[in-house]
C-alpha positions as MATLAB code, in Angstrom:
seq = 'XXXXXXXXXXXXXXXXXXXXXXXXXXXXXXXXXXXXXXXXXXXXXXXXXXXXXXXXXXXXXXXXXXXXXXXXXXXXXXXXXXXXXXXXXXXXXXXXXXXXXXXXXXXXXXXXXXXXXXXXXXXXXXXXXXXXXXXXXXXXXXXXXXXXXXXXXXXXXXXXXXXXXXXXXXXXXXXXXXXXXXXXXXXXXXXXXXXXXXXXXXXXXXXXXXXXXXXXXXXXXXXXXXXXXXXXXXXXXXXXXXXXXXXXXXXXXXXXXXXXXXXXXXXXXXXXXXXXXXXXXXXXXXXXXXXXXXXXXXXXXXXXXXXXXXXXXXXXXXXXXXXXXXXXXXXXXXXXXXXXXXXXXXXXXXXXXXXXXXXXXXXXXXXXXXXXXXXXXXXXXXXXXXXXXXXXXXXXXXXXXXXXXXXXXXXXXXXXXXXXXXXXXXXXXXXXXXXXXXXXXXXXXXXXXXXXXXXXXXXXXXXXXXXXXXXXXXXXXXXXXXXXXXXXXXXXXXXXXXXXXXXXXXXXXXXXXXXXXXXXXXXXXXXXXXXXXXXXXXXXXXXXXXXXXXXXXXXXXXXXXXXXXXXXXXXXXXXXXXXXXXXXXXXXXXXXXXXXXXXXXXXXXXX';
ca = [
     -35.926   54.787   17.877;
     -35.534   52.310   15.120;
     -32.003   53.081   14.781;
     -31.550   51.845   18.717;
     -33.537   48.285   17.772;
     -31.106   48.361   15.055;
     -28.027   48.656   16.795;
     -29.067   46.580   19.927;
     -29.930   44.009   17.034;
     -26.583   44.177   16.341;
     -24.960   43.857   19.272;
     -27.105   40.606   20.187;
     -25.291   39.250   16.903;
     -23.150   37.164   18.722;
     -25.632   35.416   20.994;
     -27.299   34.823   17.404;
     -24.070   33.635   15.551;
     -23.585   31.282   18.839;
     -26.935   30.016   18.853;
     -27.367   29.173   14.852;
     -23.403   26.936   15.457;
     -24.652   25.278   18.354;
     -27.959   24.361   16.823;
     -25.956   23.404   13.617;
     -23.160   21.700   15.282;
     -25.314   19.088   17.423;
     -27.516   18.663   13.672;
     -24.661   17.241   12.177;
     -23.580   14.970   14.942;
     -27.188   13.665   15.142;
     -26.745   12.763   11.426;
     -23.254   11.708   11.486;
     -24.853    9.182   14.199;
     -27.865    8.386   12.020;
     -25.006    6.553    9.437;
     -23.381    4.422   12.049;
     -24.383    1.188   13.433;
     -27.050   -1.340   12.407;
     -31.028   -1.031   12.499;
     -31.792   -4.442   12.571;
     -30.230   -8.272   13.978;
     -28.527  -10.125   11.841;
     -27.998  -13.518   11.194;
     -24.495  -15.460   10.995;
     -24.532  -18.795    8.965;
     -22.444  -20.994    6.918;
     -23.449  -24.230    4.871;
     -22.317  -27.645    6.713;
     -23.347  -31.275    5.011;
     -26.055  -33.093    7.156;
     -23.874  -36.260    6.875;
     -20.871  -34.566    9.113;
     -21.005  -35.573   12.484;
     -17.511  -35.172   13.365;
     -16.644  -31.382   14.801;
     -13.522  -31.677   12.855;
     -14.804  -32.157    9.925;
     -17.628  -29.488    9.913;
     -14.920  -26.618   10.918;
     -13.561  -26.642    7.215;
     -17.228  -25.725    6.010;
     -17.805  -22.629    8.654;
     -14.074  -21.081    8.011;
     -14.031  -17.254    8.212;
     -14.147  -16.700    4.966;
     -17.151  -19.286    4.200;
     -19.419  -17.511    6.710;
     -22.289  -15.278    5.410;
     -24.043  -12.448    7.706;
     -28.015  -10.831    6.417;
     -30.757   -9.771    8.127;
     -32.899  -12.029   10.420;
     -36.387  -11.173    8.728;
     -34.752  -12.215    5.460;
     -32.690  -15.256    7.037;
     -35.891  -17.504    7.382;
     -38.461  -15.620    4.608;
     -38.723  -17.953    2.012;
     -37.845  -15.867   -0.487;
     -34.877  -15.020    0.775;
     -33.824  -18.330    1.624;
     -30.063  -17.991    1.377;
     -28.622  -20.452   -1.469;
     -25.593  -21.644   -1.100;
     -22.620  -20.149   -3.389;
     -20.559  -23.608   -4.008;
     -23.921  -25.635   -4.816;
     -22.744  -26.497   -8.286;
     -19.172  -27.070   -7.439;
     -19.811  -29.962   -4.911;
     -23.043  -31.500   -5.073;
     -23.077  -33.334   -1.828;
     -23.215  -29.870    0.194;
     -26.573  -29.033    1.809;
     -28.552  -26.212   -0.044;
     -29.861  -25.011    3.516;
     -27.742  -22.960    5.353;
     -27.061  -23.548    9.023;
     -27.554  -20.511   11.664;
     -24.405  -20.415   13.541;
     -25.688  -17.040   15.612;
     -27.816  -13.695   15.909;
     -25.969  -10.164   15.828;
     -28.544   -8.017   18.008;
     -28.527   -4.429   15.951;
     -25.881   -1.656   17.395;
     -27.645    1.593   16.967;
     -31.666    0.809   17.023;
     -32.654    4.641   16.853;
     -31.220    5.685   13.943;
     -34.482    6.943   12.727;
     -34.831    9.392   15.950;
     -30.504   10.535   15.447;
     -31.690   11.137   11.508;
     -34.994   13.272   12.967;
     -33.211   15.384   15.350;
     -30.444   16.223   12.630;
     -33.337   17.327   10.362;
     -34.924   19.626   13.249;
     -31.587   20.727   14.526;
     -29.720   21.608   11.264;
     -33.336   22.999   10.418;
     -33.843   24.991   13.153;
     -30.510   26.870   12.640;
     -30.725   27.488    9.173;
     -34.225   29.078   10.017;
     -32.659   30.896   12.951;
     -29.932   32.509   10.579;
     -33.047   33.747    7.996;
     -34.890   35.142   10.058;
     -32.118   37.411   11.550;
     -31.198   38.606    8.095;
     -34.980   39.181    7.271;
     -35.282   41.324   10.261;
     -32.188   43.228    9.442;
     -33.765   43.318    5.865;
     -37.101   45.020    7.579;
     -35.216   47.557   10.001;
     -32.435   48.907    7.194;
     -35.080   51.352    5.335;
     -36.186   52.755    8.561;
     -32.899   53.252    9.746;
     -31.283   54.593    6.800;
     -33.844   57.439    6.503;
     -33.462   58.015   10.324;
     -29.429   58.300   10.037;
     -30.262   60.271    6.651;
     -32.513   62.990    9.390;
     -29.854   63.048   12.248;
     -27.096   63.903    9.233;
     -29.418   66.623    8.488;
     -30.364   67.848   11.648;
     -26.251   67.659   13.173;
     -25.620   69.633    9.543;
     -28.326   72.383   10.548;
     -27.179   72.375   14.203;
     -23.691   72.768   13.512;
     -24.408   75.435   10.910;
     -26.092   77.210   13.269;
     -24.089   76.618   16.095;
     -21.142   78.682   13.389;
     -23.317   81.359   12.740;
     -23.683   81.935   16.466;
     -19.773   81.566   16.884;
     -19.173   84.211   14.054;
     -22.122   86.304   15.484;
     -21.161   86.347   19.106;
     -17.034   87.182   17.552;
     -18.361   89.771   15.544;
     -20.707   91.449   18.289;
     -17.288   91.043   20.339;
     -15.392   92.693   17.997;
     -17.434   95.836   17.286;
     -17.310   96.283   21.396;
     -14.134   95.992   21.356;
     -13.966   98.920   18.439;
     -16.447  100.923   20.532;
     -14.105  100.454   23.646;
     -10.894  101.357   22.378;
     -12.778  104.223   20.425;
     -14.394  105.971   23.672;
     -10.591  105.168   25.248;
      -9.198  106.965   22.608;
     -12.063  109.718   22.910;
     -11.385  109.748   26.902;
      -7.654  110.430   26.331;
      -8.156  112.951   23.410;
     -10.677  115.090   25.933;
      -8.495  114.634   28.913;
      -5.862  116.865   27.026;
      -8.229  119.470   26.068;
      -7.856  122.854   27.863;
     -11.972  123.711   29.720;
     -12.237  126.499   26.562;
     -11.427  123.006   24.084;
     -13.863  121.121   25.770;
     -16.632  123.675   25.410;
     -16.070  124.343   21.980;
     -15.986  120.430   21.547;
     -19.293  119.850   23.546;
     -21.308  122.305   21.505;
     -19.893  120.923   18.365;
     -21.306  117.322   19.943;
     -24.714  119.107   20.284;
     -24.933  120.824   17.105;
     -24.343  117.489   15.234;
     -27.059  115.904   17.243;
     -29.315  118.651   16.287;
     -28.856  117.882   13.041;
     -29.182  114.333   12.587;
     -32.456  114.811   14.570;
     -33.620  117.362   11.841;
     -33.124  115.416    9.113;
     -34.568  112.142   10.902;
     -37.977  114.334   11.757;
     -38.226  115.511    8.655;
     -38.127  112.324    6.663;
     -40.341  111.184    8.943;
     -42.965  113.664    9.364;
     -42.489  116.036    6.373;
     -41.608  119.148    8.015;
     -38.594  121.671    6.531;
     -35.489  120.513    7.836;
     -34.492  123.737    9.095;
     -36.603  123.784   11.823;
     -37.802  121.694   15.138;
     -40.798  121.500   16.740;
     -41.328  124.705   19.054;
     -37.948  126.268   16.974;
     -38.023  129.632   14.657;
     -36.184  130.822   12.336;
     -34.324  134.065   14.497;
     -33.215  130.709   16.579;
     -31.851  128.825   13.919;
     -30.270  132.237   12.531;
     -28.716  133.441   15.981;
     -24.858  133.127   15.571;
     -23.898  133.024   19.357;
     -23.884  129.264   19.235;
     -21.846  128.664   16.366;
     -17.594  127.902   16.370;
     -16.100  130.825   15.930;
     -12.628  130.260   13.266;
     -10.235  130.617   15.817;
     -11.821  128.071   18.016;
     -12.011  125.128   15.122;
      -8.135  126.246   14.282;
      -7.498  125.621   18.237;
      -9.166  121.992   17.495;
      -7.737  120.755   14.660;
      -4.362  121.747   16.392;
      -4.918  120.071   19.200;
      -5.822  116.922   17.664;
      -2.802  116.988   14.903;
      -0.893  114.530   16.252;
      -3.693  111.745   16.517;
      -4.937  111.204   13.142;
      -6.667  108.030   13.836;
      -8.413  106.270   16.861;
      -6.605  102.968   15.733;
      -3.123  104.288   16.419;
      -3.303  103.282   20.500;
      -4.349   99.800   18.451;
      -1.145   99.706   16.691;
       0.759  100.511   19.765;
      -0.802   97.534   21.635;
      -0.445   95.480   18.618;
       3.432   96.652   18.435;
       4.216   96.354   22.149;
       2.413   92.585   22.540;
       5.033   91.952   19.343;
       7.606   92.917   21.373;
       6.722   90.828   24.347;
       5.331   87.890   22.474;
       7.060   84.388   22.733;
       6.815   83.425   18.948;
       9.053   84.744   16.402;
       7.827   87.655   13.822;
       8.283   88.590    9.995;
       8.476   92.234    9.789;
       7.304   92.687    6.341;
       7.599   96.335    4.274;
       8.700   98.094    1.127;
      11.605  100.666    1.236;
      10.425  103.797    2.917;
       7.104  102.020    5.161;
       8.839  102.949    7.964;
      10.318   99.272    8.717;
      13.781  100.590   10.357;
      11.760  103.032   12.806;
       9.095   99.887   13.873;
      11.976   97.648   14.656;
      13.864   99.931   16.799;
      10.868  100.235   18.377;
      10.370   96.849   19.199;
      14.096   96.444   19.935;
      13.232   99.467   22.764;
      10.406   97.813   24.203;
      12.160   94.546   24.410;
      15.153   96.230   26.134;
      12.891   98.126   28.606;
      10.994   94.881   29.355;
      14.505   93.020   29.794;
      17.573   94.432   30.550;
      19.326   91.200   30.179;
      17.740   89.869   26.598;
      20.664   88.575   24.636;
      19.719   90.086   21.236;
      22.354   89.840   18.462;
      21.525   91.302   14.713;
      22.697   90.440   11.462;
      21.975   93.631    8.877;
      23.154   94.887    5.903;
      23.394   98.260    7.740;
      26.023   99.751   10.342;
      22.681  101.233   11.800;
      22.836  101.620   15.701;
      20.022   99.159   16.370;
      19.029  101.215   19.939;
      22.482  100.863   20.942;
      23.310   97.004   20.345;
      26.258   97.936   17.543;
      28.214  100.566   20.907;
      27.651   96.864   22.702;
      29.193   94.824   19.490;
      26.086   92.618   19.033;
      25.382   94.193   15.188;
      27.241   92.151   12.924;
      27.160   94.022    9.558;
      27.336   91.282    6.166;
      29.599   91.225    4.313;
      29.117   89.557    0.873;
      32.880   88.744   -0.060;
      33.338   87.837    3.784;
      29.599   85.984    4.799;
      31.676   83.478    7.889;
      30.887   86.158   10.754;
      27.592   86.033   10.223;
      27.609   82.251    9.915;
      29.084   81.783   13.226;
      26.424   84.101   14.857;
      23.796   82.261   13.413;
      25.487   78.934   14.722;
      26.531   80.421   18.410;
      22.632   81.607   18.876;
      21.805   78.103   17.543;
      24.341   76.459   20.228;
      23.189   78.630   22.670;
      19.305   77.578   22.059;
      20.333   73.660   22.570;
      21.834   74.391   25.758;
      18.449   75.567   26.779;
      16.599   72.795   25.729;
      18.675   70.491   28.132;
      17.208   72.632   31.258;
      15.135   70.980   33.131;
      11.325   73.111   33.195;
      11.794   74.454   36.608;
      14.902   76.495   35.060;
      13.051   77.505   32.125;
      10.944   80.383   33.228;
      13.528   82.555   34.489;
      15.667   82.324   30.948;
      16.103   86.341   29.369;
      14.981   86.536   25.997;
      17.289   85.145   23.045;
      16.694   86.801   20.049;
      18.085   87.058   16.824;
      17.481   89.840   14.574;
      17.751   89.503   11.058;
      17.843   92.592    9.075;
      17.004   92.852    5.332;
      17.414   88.954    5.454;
      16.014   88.607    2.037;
      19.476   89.625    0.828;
      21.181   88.129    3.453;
      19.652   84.679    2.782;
      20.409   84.560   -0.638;
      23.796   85.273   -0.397;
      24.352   82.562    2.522;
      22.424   79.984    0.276;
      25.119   80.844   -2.168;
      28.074   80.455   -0.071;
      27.193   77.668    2.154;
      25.230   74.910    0.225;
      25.414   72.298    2.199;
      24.460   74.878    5.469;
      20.936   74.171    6.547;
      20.431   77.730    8.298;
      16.666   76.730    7.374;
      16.220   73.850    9.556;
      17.864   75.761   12.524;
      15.320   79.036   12.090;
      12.401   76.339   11.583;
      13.740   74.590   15.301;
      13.256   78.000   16.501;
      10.105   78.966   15.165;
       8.004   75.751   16.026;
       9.558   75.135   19.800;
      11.707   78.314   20.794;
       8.784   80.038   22.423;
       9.160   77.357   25.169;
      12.731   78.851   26.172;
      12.244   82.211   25.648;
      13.606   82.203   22.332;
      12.466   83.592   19.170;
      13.698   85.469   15.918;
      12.656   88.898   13.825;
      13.183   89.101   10.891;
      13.002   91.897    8.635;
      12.149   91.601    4.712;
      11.376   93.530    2.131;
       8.439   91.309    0.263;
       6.410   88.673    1.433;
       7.969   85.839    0.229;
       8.505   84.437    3.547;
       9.903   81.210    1.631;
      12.769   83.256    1.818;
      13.434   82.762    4.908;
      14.770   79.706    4.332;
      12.520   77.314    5.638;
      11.689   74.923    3.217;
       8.867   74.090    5.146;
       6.874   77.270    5.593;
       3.082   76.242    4.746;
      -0.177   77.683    5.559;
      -0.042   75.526    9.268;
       4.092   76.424    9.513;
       3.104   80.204    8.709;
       0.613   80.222   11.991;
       3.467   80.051   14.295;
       4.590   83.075   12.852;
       3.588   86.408   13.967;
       3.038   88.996   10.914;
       3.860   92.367   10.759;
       3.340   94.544    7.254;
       3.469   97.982    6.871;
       2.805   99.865    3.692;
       3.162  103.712    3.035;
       3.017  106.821    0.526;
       6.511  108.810    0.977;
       8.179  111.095   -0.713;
      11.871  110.501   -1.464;
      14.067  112.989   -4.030;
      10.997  115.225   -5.065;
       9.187  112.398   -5.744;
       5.784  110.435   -4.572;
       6.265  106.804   -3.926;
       3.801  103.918   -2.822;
       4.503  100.524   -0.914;
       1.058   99.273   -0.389;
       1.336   96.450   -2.569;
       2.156   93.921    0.243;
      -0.291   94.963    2.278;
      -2.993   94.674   -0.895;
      -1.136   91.359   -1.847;
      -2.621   89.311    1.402;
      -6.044   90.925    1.030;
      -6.539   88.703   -1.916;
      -5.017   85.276   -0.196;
      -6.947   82.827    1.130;
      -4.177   80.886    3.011;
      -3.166   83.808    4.960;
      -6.797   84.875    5.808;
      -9.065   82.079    5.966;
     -12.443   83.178    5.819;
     -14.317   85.423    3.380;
     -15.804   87.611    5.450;
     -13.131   88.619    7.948;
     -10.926   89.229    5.044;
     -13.777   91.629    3.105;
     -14.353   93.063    6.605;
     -10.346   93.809    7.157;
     -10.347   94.992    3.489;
     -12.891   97.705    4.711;
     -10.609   98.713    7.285;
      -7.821   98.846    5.147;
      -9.584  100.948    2.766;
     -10.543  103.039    5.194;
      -7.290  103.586    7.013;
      -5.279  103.707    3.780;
      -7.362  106.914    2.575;
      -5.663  108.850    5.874;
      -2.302  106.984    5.695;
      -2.022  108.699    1.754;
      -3.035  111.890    2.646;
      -0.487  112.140    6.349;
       2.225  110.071    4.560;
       1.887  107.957    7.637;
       2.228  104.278    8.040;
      -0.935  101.941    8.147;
      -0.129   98.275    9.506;
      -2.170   94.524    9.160;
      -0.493   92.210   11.622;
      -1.638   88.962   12.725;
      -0.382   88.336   16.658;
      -3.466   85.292   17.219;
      -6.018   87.638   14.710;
      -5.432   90.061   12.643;
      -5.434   94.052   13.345;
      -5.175   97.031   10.877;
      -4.196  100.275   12.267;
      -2.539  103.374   11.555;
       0.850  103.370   12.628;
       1.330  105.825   15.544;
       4.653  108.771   15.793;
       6.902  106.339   17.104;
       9.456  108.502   17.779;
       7.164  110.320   20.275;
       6.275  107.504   21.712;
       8.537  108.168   25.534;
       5.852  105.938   27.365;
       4.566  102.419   26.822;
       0.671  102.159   26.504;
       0.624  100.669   30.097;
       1.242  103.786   32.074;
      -1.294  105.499   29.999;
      -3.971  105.268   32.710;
      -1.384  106.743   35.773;
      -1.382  109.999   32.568;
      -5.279  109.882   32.451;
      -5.368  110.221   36.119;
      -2.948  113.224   36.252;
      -5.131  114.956   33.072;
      -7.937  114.288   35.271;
      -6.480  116.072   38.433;
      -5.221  118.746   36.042;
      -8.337  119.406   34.242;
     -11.179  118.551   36.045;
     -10.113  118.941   39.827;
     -10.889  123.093   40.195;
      -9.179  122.820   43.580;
      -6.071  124.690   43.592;
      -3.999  122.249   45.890;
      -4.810  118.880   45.239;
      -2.719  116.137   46.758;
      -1.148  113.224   44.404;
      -3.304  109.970   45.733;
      -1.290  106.645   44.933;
      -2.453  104.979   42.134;
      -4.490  101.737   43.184;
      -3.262   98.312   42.558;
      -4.200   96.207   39.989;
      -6.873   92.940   40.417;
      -3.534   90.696   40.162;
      -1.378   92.824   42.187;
      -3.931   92.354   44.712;
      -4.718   88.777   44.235;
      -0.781   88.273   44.732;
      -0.738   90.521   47.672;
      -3.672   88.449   49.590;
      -1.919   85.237   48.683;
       1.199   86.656   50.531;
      -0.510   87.728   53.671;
      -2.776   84.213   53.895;
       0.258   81.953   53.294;
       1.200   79.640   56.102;
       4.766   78.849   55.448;
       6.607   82.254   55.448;
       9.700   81.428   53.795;
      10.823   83.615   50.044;
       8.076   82.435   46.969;
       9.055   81.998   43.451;
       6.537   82.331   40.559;
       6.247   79.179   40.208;
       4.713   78.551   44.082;
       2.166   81.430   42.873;
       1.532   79.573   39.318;
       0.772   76.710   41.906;
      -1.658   78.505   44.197;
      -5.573   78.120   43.760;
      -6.598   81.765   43.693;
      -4.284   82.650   41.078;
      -4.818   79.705   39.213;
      -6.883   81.967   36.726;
      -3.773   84.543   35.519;
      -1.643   84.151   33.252;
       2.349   84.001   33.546;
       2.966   87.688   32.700;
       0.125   88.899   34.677;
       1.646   87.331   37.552;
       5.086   89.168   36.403;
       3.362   92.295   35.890;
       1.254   91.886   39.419;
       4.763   91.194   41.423;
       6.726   94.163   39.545;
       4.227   96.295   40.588;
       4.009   95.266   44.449;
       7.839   95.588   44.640;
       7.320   99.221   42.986;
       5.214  100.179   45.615;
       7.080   98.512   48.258;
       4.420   96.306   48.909;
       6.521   92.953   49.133;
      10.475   92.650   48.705;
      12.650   91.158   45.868;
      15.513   89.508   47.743;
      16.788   87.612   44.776;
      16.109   86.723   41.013;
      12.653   85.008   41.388;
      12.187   85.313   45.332;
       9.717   87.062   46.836;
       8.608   87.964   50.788;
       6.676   90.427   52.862;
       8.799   92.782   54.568;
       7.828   91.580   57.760;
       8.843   88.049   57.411;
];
């Protein structure tokens, strides 16, 4: 309250400051006209002999500068007689001087000009003090109320933090408990009936147990027994897994070691279709060659047409892309090939910033692949000085994302200063989608580790931020690491928006993206739990967007071919984002739904 009297206070400051000049202003005229003019008549006279009768002869007496002015009172007082100044120089003039006129006075109220000044010049000086004494009075009240509000926005934004970090975390562990039961849906949708009895009783036998040991901490009783339960029940061996049956489990579940490996599939496909560029980072043997033809594969399956050109030091087949000459293999004595790819991927990236943005969304990925680059790059630094390769990777990483353009490159440490970008700080480095891998192999008879990159960003504040995600992601790690060491498998931290740890998945056995993992739970489901011997194949139902799209078809009034960009436009699918409106018109063409006449042009079939 006192801080709103304070500031309205201020505010009326300039009311105040125009007040105390006005007030001062007309005080100082008022005294500058209390000094002018005269207060009283005056009295003009000379001194003219009594014998001179003659006009003439009196005007030499009463010349200007022979004529005396003083005030009338004093004029005829007799003590202020005037005397006259040339009395003892000529002894015939008079001694009495002669009136000649009366001045009336010019300013008569100088008194009442001098007053007002006073009160004026008065009044605004008092104006002025008492505005700083109330300012004076207000500031300690004001001060302690500003010192509270700091406080309380302090508390409230704490608080309103804690919530954030609560409500992420509580969205995180759902998250872990959805992909878990996922990942437990699609492990028991490939179990045989038999598997899934043997896995149900093994369900209820652990449930049993926890229960026993719960009751009997809490009321005492042997843990070998529940209520109502003997001892011929507990001993009874017709409810126990039988050897062969836990042999039939563990083989069936060999090939999943981890729930987080569907994770790290995700993680590695939205790599593959994400805008921004990505450092691949792992150690010899992590299994860095296998994860980027992986992503090279998903990129290719996404889009036929990417232009994709790589620059290794390996005649490796890159998916396919050296049968289609785009693998340009450096050479150290000989670095100018791989100079002018860099430069024609360059050119080709300025021609695309010249489109206009309605030709932008149709562009097929541009990417540039750079294989072992740490090599690479410090060979090209050596040959080509004045080349700033840096500058054009940096163009690419901070704005190619708006024309489909991006880079991946592949290193062997995490010294992504490397890369030559002068410029690669903690903000530069968020543009930049992470991918490290670490491993325990075993290469000529002997065991090998490359965890240390993986254990070197555990410990860095600028690449994770906050203590607590990176002690939670540390857990993971931990956790994950103990069955990467033991399977000689892969475990990955990448950072695509957050950061994920997962165990790398068999990539090679990886024939299907992630997406058409819920057309191969329906078919486990027909196989396993529809009894029926013929069973008919039902059409898989269309996605929310697909059918979104498909409404916004049929309710359009002008039937003429739609791009994406008229359904980017439209109001009910104003809540999707650009590749789920891809992904929602791929799938209506699959299914017939609506045709593709053209690149980006779309219609009903009966238009």
């Amino acid at each position: 309250m006192k801080r709103k009297q304070f500031e309205e206070y201020l505010r009326s400051g300039t009311a105040n400051n125009i007040t105390v000049g006005l007030l001062a202003t007309i005080g100082l005229i008022c005294g500058a006209k209390s000094f002018t003019g005269t207060q009283i008549s005056l009295v003009e006279y000379c001194f003219i002999p009594s014998t001179l009768t003659k006009p003439v002869n009196r005007q030499r007496y009463c010349t200007p500068n022979k004529r005396y002015i003083m005030p009338e009172s004093e004029f005829y007082a007799e003590a202020y007689a005037p005397a006259n100044p040339e009395f003892q120089r000529d002894n015939f003039l008079p001694t009495k001087a002669t009136r000649l006129r009366i001045i009336p006075p010019s300013n008569a109220e100088k008194p009442w000009w001098g007053l007002a000044s006073v009160l004026f010049v008065g009044g605004a000086y008092g104006l002025s003090k008492a505005r700083e004494w109330r300012l004076v009075q207000l500031m300690p009240s004001v001060r302690e109320e500003i010192r509270s509000n700091w406080l309380i926005s302090k508390l409230w934004y704490g608080l309103r933090l804690h919530k954030e970090a609560y409500s992420a975390q509580l969205d995180y562990e759902f998250h872990q408990w959805t992909e878990n039961r996922r990942v437990r849906t699609a492990q028991l949708s490939q179990m045989t009936p038999q598997e899934l009895a043997i896995f149900q009783e093994q369900v209820r036998l652990r449930a049993e147990a926890e229960a026993r040991v719960q009751l009997q901490q809490a009321t005492g009783q042997p843990a070998a027994a529940l209520p109502g339960q003997s001892m011929q029940d507990i001993a009874r061996g017709d409810d126990k897994v039988t050897g062969e049956q836990q042999q039939a489990l563990q083989q069936n579940t060999a090939s999943s070691l981890h729930p987080s490996e569907s994770l790290a599939l995700n993680t590695l496909q939205a790599l593959a279709r994400a805008d921004s560029s990505t450092a691949l980072v792992a150690a010899p043997g992590s299994g860095k060659s296998v994860t980027l033809n992986y992503l090279i594969q998903k990129i290719l399956a996404d889009s036929p047409n990417a232009d994709i050109w790589v620059i290794s030091a390996k005649n490796d087949s890159f998916c396919g892309l050296r049968e289609k000459g785009r693998v340009i293999v450096f050479d150290q004595e000989n670095p100018d090939l791989a100079k002018v790819v860099i430069d024609n991927f360059y050119t080709d990236y300025k021609k695309r910033k010249q489109l206009p943005e309605s030709q932008r969304e149709s562009l097929p990925p541009l990417i540039l692949i750079l294989d072992d680059w740490l090599v690479i790059a410090d060979q090209l630094s050596k040959h080509y000085s004045d080349w700033n390769y840096g500058g054009k990777l940096l163009d690419v990483l901070l704005i190619g994302r708006e024309f489909n353009t991006k880079f991946i490159a592949s290193l062997q440490s995490f010294n992504l200063a490397a890369l030559g970008i002068e410029k690669m700080d903690a903000q530069t480095r968020l543009c930049l989608n992470l991918l490290l891998l670490g491993n325990r192999y075993i290469k000529n008879g002997r065991e090998q580790e490359s965890y240390g990159v993986l254990e070197l960003i555990l410990n860095r504040g600028d690449i994770i931020p906050g203590k607590q995600e990176r002690e939670q992601i540390k857990s993971k790690y931990l956790d994950i690491k103990a069955v990467s060491y033991k399977n000689l498998r892969p475990v990955m931290i990448a950072s695509v928006g957050g950061f994920v740890v997962a165990l790398m998945p068999l990539l090679s056995n990886q024939a299907k993206p992630i997406v058409d993992e819920q057309e191969y739970l329906d078919r486990v489901f027909n196989l396993e739990f529809n009894l029926s011997q013929t069973h008919q194949n039902h059409p898989k139902p269309l996605s929310e967007v697909a059918k979104k799209i498909y409404e916004y078809f049929q309710n359009v009034k002008n039937k003429t071919p739609k791009t994406l960009r008229d359904l980017k436009k439209a109001d009910r699918l104003s809540g999707y984002e650009e590749q789920e409106l891809i992904d929602g018109l791929a799938e209506l063409v699959k299914t017939e739904k609506i045709n593709s006449d053209a690149p980006d042009s779309y219609s009903l079939p009966d238009w």
